[in-house]
C-alpha positions in Angstrom: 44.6 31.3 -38.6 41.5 32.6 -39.5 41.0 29.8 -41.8 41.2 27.4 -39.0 39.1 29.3 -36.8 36.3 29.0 -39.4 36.8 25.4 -39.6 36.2 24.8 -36.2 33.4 27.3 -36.3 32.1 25.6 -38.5 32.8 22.0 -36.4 30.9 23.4 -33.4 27.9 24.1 -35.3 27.6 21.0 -37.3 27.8 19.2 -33.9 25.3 21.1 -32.4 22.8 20.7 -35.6 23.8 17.0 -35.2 23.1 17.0 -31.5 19.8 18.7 -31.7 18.4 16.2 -34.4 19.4 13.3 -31.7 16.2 12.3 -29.3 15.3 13.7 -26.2 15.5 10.8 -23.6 12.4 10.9 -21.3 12.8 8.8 -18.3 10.1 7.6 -16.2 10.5 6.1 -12.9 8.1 3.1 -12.4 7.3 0.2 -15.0 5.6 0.4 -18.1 2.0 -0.1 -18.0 2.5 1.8 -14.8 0.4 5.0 -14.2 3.2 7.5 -14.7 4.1 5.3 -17.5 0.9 5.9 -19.3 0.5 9.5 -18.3 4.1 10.2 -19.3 4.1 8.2 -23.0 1.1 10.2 -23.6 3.3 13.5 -22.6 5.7 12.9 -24.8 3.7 12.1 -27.8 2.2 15.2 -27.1 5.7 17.3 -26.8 7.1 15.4 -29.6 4.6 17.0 -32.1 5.1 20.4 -30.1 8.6 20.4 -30.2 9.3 19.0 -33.3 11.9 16.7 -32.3 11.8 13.2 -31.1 11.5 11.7 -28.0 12.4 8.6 -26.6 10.6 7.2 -23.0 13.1 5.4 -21.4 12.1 3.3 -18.0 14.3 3.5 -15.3 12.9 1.4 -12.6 14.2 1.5 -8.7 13.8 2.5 -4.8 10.2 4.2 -5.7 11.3 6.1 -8.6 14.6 7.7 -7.3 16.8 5.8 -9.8 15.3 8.0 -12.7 14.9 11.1 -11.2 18.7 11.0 -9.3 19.9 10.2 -13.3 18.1 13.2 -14.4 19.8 15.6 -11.4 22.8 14.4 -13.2 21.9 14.6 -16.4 23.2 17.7 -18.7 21.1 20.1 -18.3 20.6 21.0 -22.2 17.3 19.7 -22.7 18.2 16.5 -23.8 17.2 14.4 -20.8 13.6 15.4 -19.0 11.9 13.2 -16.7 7.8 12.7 -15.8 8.4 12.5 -12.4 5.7 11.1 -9.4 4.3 13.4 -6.9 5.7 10.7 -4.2 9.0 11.1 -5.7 9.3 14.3 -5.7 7.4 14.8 -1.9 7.7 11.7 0.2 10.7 10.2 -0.7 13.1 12.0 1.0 10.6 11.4 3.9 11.2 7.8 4.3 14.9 7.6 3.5 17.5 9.2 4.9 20.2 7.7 1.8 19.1 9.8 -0.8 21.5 10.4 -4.0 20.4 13.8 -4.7 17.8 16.3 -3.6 14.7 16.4 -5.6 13.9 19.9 -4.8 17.6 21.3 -5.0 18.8 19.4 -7.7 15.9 19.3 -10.3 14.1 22.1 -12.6 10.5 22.1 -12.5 8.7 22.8 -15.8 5.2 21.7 -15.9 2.8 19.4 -13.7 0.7 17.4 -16.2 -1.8 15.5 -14.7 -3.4 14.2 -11.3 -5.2 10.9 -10.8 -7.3 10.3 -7.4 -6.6 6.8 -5.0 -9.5 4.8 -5.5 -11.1 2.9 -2.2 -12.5 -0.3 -3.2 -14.5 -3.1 -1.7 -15.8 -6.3 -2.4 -17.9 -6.1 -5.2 -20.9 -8.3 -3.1 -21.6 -8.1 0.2 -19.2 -4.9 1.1 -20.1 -1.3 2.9 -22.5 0.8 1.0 -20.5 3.9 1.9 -17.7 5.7 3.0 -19.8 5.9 6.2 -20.5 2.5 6.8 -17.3 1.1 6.5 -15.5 3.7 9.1 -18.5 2.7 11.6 -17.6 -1.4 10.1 -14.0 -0.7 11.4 -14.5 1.4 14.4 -16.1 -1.7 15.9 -13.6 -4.1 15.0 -10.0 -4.1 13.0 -10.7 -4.7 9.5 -8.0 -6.1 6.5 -6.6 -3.7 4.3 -4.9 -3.8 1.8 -2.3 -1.5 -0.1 0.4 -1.7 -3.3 3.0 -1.8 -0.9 4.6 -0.5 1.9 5.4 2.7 2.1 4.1 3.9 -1.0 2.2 6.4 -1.2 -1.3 5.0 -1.4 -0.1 3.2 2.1 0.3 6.4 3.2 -3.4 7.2 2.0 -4.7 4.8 3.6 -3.0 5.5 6.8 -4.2 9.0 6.7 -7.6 7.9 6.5 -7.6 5.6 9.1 -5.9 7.9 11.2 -8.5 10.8 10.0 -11.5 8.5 11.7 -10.3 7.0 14.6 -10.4 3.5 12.8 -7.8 0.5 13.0 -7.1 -2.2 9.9 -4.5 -4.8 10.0 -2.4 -3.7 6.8 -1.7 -6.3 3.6 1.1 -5.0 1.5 0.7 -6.8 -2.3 3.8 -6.7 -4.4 1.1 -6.6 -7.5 -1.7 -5.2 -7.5 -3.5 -7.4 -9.3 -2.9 -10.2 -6.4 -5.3 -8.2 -4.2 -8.4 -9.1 -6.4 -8.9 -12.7 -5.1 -9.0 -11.4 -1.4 -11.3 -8.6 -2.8 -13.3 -11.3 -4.5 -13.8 -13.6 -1.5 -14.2 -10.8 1.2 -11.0 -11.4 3.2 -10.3 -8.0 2.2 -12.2 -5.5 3.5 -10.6 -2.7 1.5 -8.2 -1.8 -1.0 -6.8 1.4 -1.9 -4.5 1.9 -4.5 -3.9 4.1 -8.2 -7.3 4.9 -10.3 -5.1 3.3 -13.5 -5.1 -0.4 -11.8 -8.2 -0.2 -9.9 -10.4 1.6 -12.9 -10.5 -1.8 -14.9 -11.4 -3.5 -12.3 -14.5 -1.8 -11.0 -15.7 -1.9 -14.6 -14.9 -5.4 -15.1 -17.5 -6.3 -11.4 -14.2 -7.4 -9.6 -14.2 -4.8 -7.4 -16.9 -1.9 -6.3 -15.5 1.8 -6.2 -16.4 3.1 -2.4 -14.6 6.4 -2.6 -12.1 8.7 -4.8 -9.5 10.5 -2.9 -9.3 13.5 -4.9 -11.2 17.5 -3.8 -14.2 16.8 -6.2 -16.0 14.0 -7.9 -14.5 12.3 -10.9 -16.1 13.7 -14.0 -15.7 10.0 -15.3 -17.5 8.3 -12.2 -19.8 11.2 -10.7 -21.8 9.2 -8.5 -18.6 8.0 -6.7 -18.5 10.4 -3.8 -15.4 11.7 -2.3 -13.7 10.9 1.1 -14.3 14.7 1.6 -18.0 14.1 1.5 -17.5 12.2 4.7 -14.3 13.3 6.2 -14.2 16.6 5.5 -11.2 18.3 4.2 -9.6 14.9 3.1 -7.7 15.1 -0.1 -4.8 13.5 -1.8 -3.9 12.7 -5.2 -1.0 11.5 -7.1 0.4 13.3 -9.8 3.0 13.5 -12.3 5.7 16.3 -13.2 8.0 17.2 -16.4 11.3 18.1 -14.5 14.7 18.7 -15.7 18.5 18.5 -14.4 19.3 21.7 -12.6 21.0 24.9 -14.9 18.5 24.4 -17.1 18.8 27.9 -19.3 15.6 30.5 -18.6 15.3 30.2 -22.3 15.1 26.4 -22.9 12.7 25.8 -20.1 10.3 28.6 -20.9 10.0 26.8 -24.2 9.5 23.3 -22.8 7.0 24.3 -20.7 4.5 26.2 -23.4 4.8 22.6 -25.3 4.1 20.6 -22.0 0.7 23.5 -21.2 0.2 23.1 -24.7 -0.2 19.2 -24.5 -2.1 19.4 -21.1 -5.0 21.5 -23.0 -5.3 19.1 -26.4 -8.5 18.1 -26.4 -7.4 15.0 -27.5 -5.4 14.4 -24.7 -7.8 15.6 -22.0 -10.0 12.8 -23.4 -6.8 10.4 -22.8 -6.5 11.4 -20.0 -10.1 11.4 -18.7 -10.1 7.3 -19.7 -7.1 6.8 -17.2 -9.2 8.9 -14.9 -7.1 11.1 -14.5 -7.6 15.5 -14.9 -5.1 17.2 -16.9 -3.4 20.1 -14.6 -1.0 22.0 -16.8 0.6 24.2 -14.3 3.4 26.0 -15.1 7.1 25.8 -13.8 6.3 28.5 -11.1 3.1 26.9 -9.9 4.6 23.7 -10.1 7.9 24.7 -7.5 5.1 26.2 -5.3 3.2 22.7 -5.3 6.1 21.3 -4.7 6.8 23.2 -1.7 3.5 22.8 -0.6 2.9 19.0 -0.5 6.3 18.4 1.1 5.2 20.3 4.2 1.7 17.7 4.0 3.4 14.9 3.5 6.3 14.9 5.9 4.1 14.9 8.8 2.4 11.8 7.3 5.3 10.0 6.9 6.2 10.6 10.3 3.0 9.5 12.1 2.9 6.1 10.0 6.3 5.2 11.0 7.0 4.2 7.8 11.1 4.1 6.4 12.4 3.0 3.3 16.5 2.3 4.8 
């Protein structure tokens, strides 16, 4: 007997050795090339080197990111599956749909927030508003064309906000890609676009599209002279940012750990450089200031949600 209990001992930990050598499945939410995408390949390169172990990004596209993150809720919570996770996923969704698999304060662990990336405003590159200030007055006289990266998302909710923040009125264009907005931006028949800093960065340096405004508190340390919404609305503020979660359960232990790796990988200089190119700011927050976030933008974007009318069923 005690033979055979030493065998199986012995079972039990070869499979767990075996187990632990096995890659940690990352899944992301939105489509490669994506800005989560890029932010959260870059996180796991980071935690890879951190943890010592492997990591695979695995893409898990649908219904604005809740395909991914409802896998992870039902993932095992071992450490083997983590997900980067959007800000909209994790806040608004459950705002616009009422058919949710799983609830992604309930049923998730947070670890670490990683980075935050302002909404860009653009304008025609010729012949557009100057400022921020110019184009509210431009659309407080008459409705104006605007365009977003789709309904309900949560640039369209940006947008909304603003709009809603200076009395102003635009008649909405919803692209399914992004990049179709630049011919409409080209010829004018846009009046304004706002949408992630990852698309619309390459396009304001390539002339196809003039940066009006970033969304975020302060200035982009990559494009100072850029002034904020802030500047002219004051108190406006939004950005989009992305999370490491994992499944509920997680042990104390285990998440503690994840989360020095993910503050670790936040702080490289390397990757705050990376980071800086997507402009985007590397946050490293930790799991407790990350539930508190959490908390905290669900009660600003609810209300949002609610005023634009906007549903996902």
């Amino acid at each position: 007997m005690k033979r055979l209990l030493a065998l199986l001992l012995c079972a039990c930990l070869a499979g767990g050795a075996a187990r632990a050598e096995e890659p940690v499945r990352l899944l992301v939410g939105l489509a490669p090339g994506s800005a989560v995408d890029q932010m959260g390949r870059l996180l796991a390169d980071g935690l890879a080197a951190e943890l010592g172990r492997a990591i695979v990004v695995e893409n898990r596209t649908g219904a604005r990111g809740n395909v991914a993150a409802e896998a992870l809720a039902r993932a095992n919570p071992d450490g083997s599956v983590l997900g980067v996770v959007s800000a909209a996923t994790l806040v608004l969704n459950r705002h616009l749909s009422r058919r949710m698999g799983y609830d992604p304060q309930a049923d998730l662990t947070p670890i670490s927030r990683f980075a935050a990336q302002p909404f860009l405003v653009l304008v025609p590159p010729r012949d557009g508003p100057r400022d921020l200030g110019e184009f509210v007055e431009e659309l407080k006289g008459k409705t104006g064309t605007c365009g977003t990266p789709g309904a309900g998302t949560q640039a369209h909710l940006v947008l909304d906000m603003l709009l809603r923040s200076v009395g102003a009125r635009c008649d909405l264009v919803h692209y399914r890609n992004s990049a179709s907005a630049i011919p409409d931006l080209l010829d004018g028949s846009l009046q304004v676009y706002v949408g992630s800093a990852v698309i619309g960065l390459p396009w304001v340096q390539e002339g196809r599209a003039r940066l009006l405004a970033v969304t975020s508190r302060v200035r982009s340390t990559l494009f100072p002279e850029a002034p904020t919404v802030g500047e002219t609305v004051p108190g406006f503020e939004a950005e989009t940012w992305i999370a490491l979660m994992g499944p509920r359960g997680m042990e104390e232990a285990l998440v503690a750990r994840i989360e020095a790796a993910a503050i670790a990988v936040a702080r490289d200089v390397a990757v705050v450089n990376r980071l800086r190119a997507m402009f985007a700011e590397p946050v490293g927050e930790g799991r407790t200031e990350l539930a508190a976030t959490i908390r905290a933008q669900d009660s600003i974007w609810g209300p949002v949600a609610r005023a634009a009318g906007v549903t996902a069923d």
